[in-house]
N, C-alpha and C positions, 0 to 999 in steps of 0.2 A: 622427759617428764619432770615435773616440781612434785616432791612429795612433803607437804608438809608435815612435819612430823611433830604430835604433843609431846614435851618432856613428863610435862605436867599439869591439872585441872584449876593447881594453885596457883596465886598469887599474894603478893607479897604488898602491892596498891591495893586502893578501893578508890580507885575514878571513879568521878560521877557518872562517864559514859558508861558504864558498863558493871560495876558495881564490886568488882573484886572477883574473888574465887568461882569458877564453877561449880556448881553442884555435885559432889562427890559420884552422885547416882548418874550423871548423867556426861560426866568425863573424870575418871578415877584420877586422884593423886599422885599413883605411882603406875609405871609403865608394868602392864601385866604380861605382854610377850616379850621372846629375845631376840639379839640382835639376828641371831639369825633365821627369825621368823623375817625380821624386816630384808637381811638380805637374798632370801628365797623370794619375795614378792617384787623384788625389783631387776630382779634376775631379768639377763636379754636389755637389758634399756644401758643402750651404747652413751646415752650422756645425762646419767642422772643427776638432781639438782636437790640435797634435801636440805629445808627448812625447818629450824626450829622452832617452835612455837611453846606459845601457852596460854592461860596463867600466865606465869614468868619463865620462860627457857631454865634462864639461871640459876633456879631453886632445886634444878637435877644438873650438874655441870660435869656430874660422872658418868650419865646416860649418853649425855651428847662426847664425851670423850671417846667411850668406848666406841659409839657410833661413825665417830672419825677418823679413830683406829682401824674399825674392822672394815671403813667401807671408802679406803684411800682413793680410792678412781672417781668419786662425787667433787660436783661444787656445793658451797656449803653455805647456808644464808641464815640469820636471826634474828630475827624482831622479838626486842627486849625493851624494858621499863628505863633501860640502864643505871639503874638505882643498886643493881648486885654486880657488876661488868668484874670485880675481882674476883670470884667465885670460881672464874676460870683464868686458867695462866697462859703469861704473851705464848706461848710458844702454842695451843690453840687458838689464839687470835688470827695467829699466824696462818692458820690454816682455811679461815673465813675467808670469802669471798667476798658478801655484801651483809653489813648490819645494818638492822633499822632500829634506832632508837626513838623512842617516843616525847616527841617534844613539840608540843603545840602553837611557836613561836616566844612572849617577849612574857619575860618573868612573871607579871600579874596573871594575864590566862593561862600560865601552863601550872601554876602552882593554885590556882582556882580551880581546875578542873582535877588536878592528880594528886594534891597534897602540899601541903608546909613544903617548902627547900629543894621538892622534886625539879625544877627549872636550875638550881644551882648545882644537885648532882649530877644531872644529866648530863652538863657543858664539862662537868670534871670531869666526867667518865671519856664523852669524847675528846678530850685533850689529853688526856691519857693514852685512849688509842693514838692519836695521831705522836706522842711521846714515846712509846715503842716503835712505832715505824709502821703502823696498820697500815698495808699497803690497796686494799682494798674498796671495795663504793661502800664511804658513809654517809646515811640516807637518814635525815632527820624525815622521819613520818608522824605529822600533825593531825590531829582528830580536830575539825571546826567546827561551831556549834555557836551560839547565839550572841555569846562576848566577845567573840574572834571578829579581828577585824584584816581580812586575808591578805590585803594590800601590807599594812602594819604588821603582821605577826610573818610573812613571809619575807617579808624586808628585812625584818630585823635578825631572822634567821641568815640569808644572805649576809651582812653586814658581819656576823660574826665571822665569816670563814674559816670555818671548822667543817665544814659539813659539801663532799659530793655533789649529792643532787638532796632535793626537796620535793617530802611527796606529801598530797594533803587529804584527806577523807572526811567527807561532810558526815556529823553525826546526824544519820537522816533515817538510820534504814527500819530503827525500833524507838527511836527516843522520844519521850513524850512530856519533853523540857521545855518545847520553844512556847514563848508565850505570842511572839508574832513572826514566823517566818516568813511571811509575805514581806513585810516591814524589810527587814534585815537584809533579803533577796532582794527588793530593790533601790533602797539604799546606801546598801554597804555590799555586800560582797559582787553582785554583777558590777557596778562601778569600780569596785577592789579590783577585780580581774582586770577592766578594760588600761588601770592604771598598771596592772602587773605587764598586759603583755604589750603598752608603752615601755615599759621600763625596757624589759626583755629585748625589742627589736630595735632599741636605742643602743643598748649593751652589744648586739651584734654587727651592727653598725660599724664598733668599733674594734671586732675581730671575737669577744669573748658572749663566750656562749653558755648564760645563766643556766645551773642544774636543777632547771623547774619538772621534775618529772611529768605531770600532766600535758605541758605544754611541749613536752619533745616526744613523747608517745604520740599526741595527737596528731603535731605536723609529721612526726616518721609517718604515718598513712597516708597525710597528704601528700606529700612528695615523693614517698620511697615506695610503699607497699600497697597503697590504693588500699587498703582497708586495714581496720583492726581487731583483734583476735574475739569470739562473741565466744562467754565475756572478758572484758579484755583482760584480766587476773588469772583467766585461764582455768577458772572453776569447772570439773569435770569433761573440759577436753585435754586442755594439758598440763593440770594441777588438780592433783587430789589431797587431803587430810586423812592423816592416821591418827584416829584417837590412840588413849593410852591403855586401851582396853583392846587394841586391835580395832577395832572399826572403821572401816571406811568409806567417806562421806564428800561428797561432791563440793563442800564448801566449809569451810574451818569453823563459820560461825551457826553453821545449821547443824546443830549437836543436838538437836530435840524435833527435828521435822522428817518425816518418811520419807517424804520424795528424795531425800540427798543422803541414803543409806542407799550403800551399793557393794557390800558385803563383810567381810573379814579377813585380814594380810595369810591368816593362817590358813585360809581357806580355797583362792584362788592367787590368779599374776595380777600385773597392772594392766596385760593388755585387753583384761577381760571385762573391767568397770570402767574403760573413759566412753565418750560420748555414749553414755545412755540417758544422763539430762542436759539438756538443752535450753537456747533461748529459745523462745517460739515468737507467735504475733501476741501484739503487735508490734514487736522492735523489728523483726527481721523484714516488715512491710514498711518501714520509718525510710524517708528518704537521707537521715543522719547516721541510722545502722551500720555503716560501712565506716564511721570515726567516733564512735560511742561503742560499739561493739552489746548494746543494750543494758550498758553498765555495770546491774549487778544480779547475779544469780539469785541469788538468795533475795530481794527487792522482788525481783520478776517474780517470783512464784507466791509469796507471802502477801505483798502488796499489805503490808499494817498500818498503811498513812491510807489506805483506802486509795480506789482510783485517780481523787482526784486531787490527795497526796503525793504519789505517782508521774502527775502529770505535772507537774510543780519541778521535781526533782526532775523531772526531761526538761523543763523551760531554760534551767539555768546549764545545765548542760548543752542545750543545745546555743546557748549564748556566748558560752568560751566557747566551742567550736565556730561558730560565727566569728566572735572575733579574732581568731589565730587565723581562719581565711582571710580576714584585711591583710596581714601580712605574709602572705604566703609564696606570691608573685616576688616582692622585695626580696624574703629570704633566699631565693633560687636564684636570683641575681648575685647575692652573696657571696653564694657557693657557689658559683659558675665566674668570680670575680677573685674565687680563693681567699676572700678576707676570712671567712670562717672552714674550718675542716668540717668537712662532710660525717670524721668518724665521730665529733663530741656530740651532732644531729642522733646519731643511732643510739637509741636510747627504748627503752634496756634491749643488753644486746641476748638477754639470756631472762627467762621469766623468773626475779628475784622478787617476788609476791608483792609489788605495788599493785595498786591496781589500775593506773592510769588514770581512768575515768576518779573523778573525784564524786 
C-alpha cells in the first residue's frame, strides 16, 4: 500500500495552480497524531510505501525524520517544491527512494506559474541531489496548463539530464484559467504528444529508453499487464492519504469532499478503507478503461468542468493512448531484438504516486 502521508497544510509557494497553503481548518499545519498512531494503522502491510506530502513536505523535515527512523522497513517517496531540499540532511536523502520535484519544464513557464527563480532553485536542488550521490528515481513532476507547450517544456526537461523519469499532469481537474482549451488541445499539446512520442520511439531505436512516465505506464499495460490499475495513482485501492489531523481520504486532493472520507488512522487498519470508492461508469464501460484506468478519482466523482468538460479531458487522453498504439508493434520487436532492456520498459515498478495518466 502507498500511504501518503501530510507533513503539513503549509506551504512555502503560492502557484497559480493551486494557490498556496491549505486552509488551516480543512488540513492542520501541524501533524496532530503520533508516529505511533501512524505505525498501528499500517500494521500487517508486508511492503509499505509512505509518501510525503503537502503543502511543502519540507517545512516539517523532523516529522518525516522521525517517520523514517521509527518505520525502517518502508520505501519512502516526496513530492516537494524543492525550493527547501536542505531542510533535510544527505544522510535522509539517503534514505528516499523516489523524489518528485516540481518543475514544469523551461525557465519562463516554471517561474510564471510558481514564482521569481523557482526554475533556478529547483535545477540547484537537483544537482545537489545528484552531488551527494542520491541514488534513487528523480522525477521532475510538471503541472501543464495553458503556456505550456508539452513537446518544448518536456524536451527541454530531457535535455538537462538531471532528471530519471518525467511525469506530467494536466492542470484540468479544478482550474478555471484557460481561456481557450480547445485552442491549445488542438494545436499544441495533442500535436506536442505525437512529436513526443516520435521523438521517444526514435530514441529506442537507438537502445535508450526516454523516462517519459506517462508513456511507459501506458505501454507497460499494453504489452506487459494488459491493463492499468483504475485509477491508475491507485486512489483508494492502493493509495490512501493521511491528513495531518488523522484523516483518511481516498485522494490527497479531496480534503473537503464526503465521498473520499473513509475514516481515522486512530480509529481502524488500512485493510479496513481501500476499495470502498471506486471508479464506476462510465469509465469501466469505455473500451480505453483497460489503459487509462479512468484517470482520476477525484475528476470522476466531482466532474467541475461539467460533462462535457470531462469529455474533453477523455479526448486528449484517449489520443496519447492511440498514439503510443502506432508504436507498440515496433517496440516489441525491440525487445524481442534486445536493443532495449525490457526492465527500463517497467515503469513504475512500485506505486511512487505519479499518476500515469496525465
Amino acid at each position: 500500500m502507498l500511504y501518503i502521508v501530510y507533513t503539513t497544510g503549509k506551504c512555502n509557494l503560492k502557484c497559480i495552480y493551486c494557490g498556496g497553503s491549505f486552509p488551516q481548518d480543512l488540513v492542520p499545519w501541524e501533524v496532530q497524531y503520533s508516529i505511533k498512531d501512524l505505525e498501528k494503522f499500517i500494521e500487517g502491510d508486508p511492503q509499505p510505501i509512505i509518501a510525503f506530502y503537502g503543502g511543502e513536505p519540507l517545512l516539517n523535515p523532523n516529522f518525516i525524520m522521525r517517520v523514517i527512523d521509527c518505520i525502517p522497513n518502508a520505501k519512502y517517496v516526496i513530492q516537494t517544491n524543492g525550493t527547501l531540499i536542505s531542510n533535510l540532511s544527505s544522510k535522509y536523502w539517503h534514505k528516499i527512494d523516489s523524489v518528485l520535484i516540481s518543475i514544469d519544464g523551461r525557465p519562463s513557464i516554471t517561474n510564471h506559474y510558481r514564482g521569481p527563480n523557482v526554475y533556478e532553485k529547483v535545477v540547484k536542488a537537483a544537482k545537489w541531489l545528484k552531488s551527494i550521490g542520491f541514488r534513487g528515481d528523480l522525477i521532475a513532476r510538471m503541472a501543464v496548463s495553458e503556456k505550456s507547450d508539452i513537446f518544448l517544456d518536456v524536451k527541454h526537461l530531457i535535455f538537462l539530464n538531471l532528471f530519471d523519469h518525467i511525469h506530467w499532469q494536466l492542470d484540468v481537474v479544478w482550474s478555471n484559467r484557460w481561456k481557450n482549451f480547445d485552442k491549445w488541445s488542438n494545436e499544441s499539446y495533442k500535436p506536442g504528444i505525437t512529436k513526443l512520442v516520435d521523438m521517444w520511439i526514435t530514441e529506442a531505436r537507438k537502445g535508450r529508453v526516454l523516462g517519459l512516465a506517462p508513456f511507459l505506464g501506458i505501454l507497460k499495460a499494453m504489452i506487459f499487464t494488459g491493463k492499468i490499475e483504475a485509477p491508475p495513482c491507485g486512489a483508494g485501492s492502493s493509495a490512501i492519504a493521511i491528513s495531518t489531523d488523522g484523516s483518511i481520504i481516498a485522494c490527497p486532493i479531496a480534503v473537503d469532499v464526503k465521498w473520499a472520507y473513509l475514516g481515522n488512522i486512530k480509529e481502524c487498519n488500512w485493510r479496513e478503507v481501500i476499495d470502498i470508492v471506486k471508479i464506476g461508469k462510465p469509465c469501466t464501460s469505455c473500451t480505453y478503461f483497460n489503459y487509462c484506468g479512468g484517470r482520476c478519482l477525484y475528476a470522476h466523482f466531482e466532474k467541475l468542468w461539467g460533462e462535457e468538460g470531462f469529455k474533453k479531458i477523455c479526448e486528449i487522453t484517449k489520443y496519447t493512448i492511440k498514439e503510443l498504439s502506432k508504436i507498440k508493434n515496433e517496440l516489441i520487436r525491440l525487445i524481442k531484438e534486445k536493443i532495449i532492456n525490457i526492465s527500463e520498459l517497467i515503469y513504475p515498478k512500485y506505486n511512487n504516486t505519479i499518476e500515469i495518466i496525465p
